[in-house]
N, C-alpha and C positions, 0 to 999 in steps of 0.2 A: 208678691213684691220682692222675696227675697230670692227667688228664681229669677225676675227680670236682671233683677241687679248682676246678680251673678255671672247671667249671658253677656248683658251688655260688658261687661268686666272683664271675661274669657276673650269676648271679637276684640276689646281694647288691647288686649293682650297679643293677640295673633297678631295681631296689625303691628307692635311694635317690637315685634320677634322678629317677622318678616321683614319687613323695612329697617330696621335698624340692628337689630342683635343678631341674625341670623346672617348677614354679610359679616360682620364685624368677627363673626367666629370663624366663618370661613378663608378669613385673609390671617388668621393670625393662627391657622392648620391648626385649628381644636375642635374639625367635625367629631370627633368622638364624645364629646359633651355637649351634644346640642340639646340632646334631652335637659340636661342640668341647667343649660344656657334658658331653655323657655320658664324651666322654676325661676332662676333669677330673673327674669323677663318678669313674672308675676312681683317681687318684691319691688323691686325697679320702679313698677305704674302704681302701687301704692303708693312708693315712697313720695311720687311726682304730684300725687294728689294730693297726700298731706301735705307737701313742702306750698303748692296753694293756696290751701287751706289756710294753713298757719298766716303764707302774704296777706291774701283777701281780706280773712276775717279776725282771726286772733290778734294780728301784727295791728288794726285798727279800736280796736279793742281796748288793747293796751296804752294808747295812744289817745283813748277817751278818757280814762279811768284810772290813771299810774297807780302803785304806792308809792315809788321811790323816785326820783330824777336817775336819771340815769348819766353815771359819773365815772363807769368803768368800761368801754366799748371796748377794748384788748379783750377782755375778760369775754361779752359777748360774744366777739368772732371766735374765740375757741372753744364757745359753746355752739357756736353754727359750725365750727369743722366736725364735733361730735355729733352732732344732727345729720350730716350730710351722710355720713360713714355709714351711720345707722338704717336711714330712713331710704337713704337709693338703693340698698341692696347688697354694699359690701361689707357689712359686717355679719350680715345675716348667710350670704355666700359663702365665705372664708370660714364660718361654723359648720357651711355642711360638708365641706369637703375635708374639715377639721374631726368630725363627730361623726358623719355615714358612716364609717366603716364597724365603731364602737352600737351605732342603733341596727346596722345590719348583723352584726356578730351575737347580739343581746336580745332583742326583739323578733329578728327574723325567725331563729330556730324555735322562738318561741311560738309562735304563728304555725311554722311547720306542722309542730307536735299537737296542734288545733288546737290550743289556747289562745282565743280572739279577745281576752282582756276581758275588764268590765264598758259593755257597751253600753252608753246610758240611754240611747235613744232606742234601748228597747225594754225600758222601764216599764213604762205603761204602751204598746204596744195599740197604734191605732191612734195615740195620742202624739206621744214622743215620736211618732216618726214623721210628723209634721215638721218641716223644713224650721220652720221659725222655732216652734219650741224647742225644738231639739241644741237650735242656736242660743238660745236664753241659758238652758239647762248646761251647757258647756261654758259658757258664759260666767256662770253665778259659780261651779265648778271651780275651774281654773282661778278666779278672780279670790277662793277661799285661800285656795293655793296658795299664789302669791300674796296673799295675808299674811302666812307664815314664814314664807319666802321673807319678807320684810320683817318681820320680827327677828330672825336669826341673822338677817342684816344687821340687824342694831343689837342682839343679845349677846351674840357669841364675839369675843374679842378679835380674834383671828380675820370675823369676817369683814367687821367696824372699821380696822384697817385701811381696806379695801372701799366699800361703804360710804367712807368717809370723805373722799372725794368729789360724791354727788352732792355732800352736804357744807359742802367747803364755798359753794358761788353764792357771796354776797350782794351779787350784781341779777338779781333770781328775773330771766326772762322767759317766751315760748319757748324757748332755744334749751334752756336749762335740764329737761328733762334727759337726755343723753347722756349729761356730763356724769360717766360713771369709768371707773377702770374697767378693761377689757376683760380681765379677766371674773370679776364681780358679775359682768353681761354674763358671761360664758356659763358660771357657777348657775345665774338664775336661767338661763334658755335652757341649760339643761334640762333640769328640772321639769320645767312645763313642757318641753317637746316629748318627754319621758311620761309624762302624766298624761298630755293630750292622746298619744300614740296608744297607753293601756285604756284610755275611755271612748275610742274611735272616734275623736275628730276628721272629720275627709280634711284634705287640703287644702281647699280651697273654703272650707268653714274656718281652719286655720289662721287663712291672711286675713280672712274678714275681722274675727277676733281680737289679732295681733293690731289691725290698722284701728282699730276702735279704743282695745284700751291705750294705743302711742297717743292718739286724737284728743283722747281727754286726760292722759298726762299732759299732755302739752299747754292744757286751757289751764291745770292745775297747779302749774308751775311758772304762767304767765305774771307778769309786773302787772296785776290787774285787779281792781279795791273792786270784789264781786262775790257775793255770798247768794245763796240760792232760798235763802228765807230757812224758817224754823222747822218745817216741813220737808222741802226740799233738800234741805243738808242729810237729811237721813234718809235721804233716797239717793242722792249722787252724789259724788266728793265734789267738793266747788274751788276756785281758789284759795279761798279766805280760808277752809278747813285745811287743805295741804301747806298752806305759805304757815300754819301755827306748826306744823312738824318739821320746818325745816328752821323756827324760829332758835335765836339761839338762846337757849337756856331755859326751854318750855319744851318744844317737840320730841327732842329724842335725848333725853335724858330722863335719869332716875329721879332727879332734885333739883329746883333753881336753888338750891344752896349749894353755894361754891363748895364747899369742906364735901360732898360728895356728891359731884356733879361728876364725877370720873366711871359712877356707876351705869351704867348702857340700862336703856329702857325708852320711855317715849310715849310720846299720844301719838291718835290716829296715822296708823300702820295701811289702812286701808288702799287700794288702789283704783278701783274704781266706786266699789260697796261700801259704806260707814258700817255696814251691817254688822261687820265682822270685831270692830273695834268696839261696838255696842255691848254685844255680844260677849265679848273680852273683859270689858273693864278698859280699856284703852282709849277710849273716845274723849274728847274735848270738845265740847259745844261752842266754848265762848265766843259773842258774837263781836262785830265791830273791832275785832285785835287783828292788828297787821306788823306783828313786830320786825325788828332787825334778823335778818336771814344768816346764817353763819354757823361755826361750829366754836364753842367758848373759848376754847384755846387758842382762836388766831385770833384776839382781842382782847384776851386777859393775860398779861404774863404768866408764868410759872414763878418758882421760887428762885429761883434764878433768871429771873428777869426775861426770858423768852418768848418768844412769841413760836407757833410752829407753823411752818412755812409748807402748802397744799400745791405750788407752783405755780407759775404763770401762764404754761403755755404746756400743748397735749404732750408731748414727753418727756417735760419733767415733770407732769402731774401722773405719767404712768411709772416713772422711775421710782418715785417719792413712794407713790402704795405699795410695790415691790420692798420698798426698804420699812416701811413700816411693818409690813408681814414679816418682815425678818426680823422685826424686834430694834432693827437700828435709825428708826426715823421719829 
């Protein structure tokens, strides 16, 4: 099945390299990156399948089952400019021609010297080299990863900054899942393209990965009253478990008491697995809670009476994390 898919996925892809990407590069005299032009061709038809997805079936979804009315659409379109960025191909483009050079320089000679990483899909040998398991196993992998990837999100101050952005939309729709600083992407795609690359991911098990856990952030982060039962929560992240981590003054902090609510900490960290927060101590089960989405400070003054201001629109929300990384925001 996961060979069909994959074919049928590669012809969807020729087909829109040819027709469409492959003139497009030719008129604008950048045959020299045609090679680079059909990778981005693969992110491209991902992006165009999720962005369906999401109309189809999330967007109605939502629309069955709210938690909130919906009283901020400025707010959503700049979470649909960050989806576009992300999910068509240009953010993920702009990384590799940002970053090839530093994985060519680091990885390659490593390769040279015959060090092929740890390759997991020769674990068990005869097993692991079964197409799907091998995909599970890179799957549950990376998905640990980004466990801690999210914990140092919210641990470390410097990163929280930054972080803080994603956690800033009180207006939480499908859309919402993108709304991160650029550079916070950068810090975490590092990371997993670096992990993937030492555990032999091929590429094209890559996109599939990537398009699976954006699929179910996106259901995670939807305006949508939906828990997966008592069972089911701790086999996949659901709405209801993710909308309590971006709750304000339960998910991602140390205390809902104000006097040290300034401490970074949080429940379910998890990304696609509850596994990991189980596993942790980080987990919150409770069922039925759909609270106010937000981060305490843009609704509780300071002592001086402030409120702190996350911005309205994509750049001054990327100025603003800049200035709070500097300490001046």
């Amino acid at each position: 099945m996961l060979d069909a898919f994959t074919d049928e996925f590669a012809a969807m892809q020729g087909w829109l390299f040819e027709h469409a990407v492959e003139p497009a590069v030719f008129h604008l005299g950048l045959s020299g990156y045609l090679e680079d032009a059909f990778d981005a061709t693969g992110w491209l038809l991902v992006g165009l399948i999720q962005i369906a997805i999401l109309l189809a079936i999330i967007g109605p979804l939502q629309r069955w089952r709210p938690v909130d009315a919906v009283t901020d659409r400025a707010a959503i379109r700049t979470d649909i400019l960050y989806t576009l960025l992300h999910r068509l191909g240009l953010f993920p483009l702009a990384m590799f021609f940002a970053l090839q050079p530093f994985f060519d320089g680091v990885v390659g000679p490593m390769r040279t010297a015959g060090w092929s990483g740890w390759q997991l899909d020769a674990i068990l040998p005869g097993v692991t080299d079964i197409p799907w398991v091998s995909f599970l196993l890179y799957l549950v992998v990376l998905d640990f990863i980004d466990y801690w990837i999210h914990r140092g999100q919210h641990g470390l101050r410097w990163w929280w900054s930054l972080h803080a952005l994603h956690h800033s939309q009180r207006q939480m729709t499908m859309w919402s899942d993108n709304r991160n600083h650029l550079l916070d992407d950068a810090l975490r795609d590092c990371i997993i393209v670096v992990v993937a690359q030492l555990i032999g991911v091929a590429p094209g098990q890559f996109i599939a990965l990537v398009a699976i856990t954006q699929l179910s952030e996106s259901l995670q982060h939807a305006n949508l009253r939906l828990s997966f039962g008592a069972i089911g929560e701790r086999l996949w992240i659901s709405p209801r478990f993710h909308r309590l981590h971006h709750s304000v003054g339960i998910g991602h902090e140390s205390s809902s008491d104000p006097v040290v609510s300034q401490r970074l900490g949080g429940h379910n960290f998890g990304v696609l697995l509850p596994w990991w927060d189980v596993l942790f101590g980080t987990a919150n089960f409770e069922m039925d809670r759909y609270d106010p989405t937000g981060i305490r400070d843009q609704v509780e003054p300071d002592a001086q009476g402030r409120l702190r201001n996350y911005g309205s629109g994509f750049w001054a929300q990327q100025w603003l994390g800049l200035m709070r990384l500097a300490g001046r925001g």
